[in-house]
N, C-alpha and C positions, 0 to 999 in steps of 0.2 A: 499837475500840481494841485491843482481841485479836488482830485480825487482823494491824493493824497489829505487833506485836510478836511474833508468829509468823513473819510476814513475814522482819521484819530478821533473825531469828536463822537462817531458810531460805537470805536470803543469802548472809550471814556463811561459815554451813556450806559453803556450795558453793565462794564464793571460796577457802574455807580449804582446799578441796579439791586447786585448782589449782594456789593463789600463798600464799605466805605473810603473814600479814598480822603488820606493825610494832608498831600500836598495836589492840589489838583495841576499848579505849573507843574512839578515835576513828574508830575504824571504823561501829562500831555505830551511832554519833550522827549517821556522815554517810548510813548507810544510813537508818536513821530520818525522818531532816530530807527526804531525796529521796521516801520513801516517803508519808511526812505531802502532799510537797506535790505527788506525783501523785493521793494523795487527796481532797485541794481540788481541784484540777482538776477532777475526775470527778464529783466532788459539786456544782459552781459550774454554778448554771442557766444554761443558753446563751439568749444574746438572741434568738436563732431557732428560731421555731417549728414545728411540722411540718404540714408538707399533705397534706392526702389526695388532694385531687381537685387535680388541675393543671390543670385548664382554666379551676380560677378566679383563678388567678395573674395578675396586671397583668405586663406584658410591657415591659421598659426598648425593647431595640432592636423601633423600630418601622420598621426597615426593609421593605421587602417579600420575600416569600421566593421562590426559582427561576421558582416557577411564576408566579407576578403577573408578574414582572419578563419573563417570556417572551410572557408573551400580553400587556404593553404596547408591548414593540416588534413584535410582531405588529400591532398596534393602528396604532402609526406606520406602520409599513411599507404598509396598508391607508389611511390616511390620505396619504402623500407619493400614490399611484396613484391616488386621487382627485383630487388636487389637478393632479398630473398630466394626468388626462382630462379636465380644464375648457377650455373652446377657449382659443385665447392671451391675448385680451384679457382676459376674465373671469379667469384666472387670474392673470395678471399684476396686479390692482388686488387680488383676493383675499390675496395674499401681502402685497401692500404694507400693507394695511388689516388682516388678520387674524395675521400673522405678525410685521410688520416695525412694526406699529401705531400705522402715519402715521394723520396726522388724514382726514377725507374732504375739507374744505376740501384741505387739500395735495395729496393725490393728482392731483383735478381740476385745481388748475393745474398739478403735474407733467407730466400726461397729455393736458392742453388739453380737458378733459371739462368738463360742469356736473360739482357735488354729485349732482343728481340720478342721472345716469348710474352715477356712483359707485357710489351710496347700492343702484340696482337691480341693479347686476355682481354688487355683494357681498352682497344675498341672494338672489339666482340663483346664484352660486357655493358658499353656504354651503348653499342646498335641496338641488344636486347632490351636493353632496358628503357629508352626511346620506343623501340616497337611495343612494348608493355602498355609504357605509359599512353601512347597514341592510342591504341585499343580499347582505353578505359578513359578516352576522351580527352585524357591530357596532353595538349599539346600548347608548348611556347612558340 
């Protein structure tokens, strides 16, 4: 409280220094009143607490950062070149089936195939293209 009252008259004095002051009571009151309630302020616990260690902070944006986002379109790009390399047919039912995510019923009468045919493009398409990606590092 001393402080406080030290305060306002340090004030007081300095304005008085520069500017002339009207009503010195009401001067003093409103230096008071402003000083009190940067006090409160300063004294009022904040709802946030402090960290030490940040690595144990939960993370709102869970985006990915530079580097994921690079080595997954690396990733794609490694993946279209696979798919790429599959001879025409096999790839062409691959897409349709793996990308485009027709039924295998449909594909085959799109394509005039059994199922069957289907069903062995597209895990002969998808072993290649695993074996691709492994080759060139990628592996899930």
């Amino acid at each position: 409280m001393d402080d406080l009252v030290q305060e306002s008259f340090l004030r007081i004095w300095k304005t008085h220094a520069t500017t002339p002051i009207r009503s010195a009571k009401a001067f003093l009151f409103q230096v008071a009143r402003h000083l009190a309630v940067d006090l409160l302020r300063r004294n009022t616990v904040s709802p946030i607490g402090g960290v030490t260690d940040l690595a144990t902070l939960t993370v709102l944006d869970e985006k990915p950062d530079a580097a994921e986002v690079a080595f997954c379109r690396e990733e794609l790009v490694f993946l279209a070149q696979a798919i790429h390399a599959l001879p025409p047919r096999c790839r062409e039912i691959v897409v349709l089936r793996k990308i485009k995510c027709l039924p295998q019923k449909e594909i085959a009468k799109l394509l005039g195939l059994s199922e069957q045919t289907v069903q062995v493009q597209v895990l002969r398409g998808v072993k290649r293209i695993e074996d691709f990606l492994r080759r060139h590092g990628v592996e899930r």
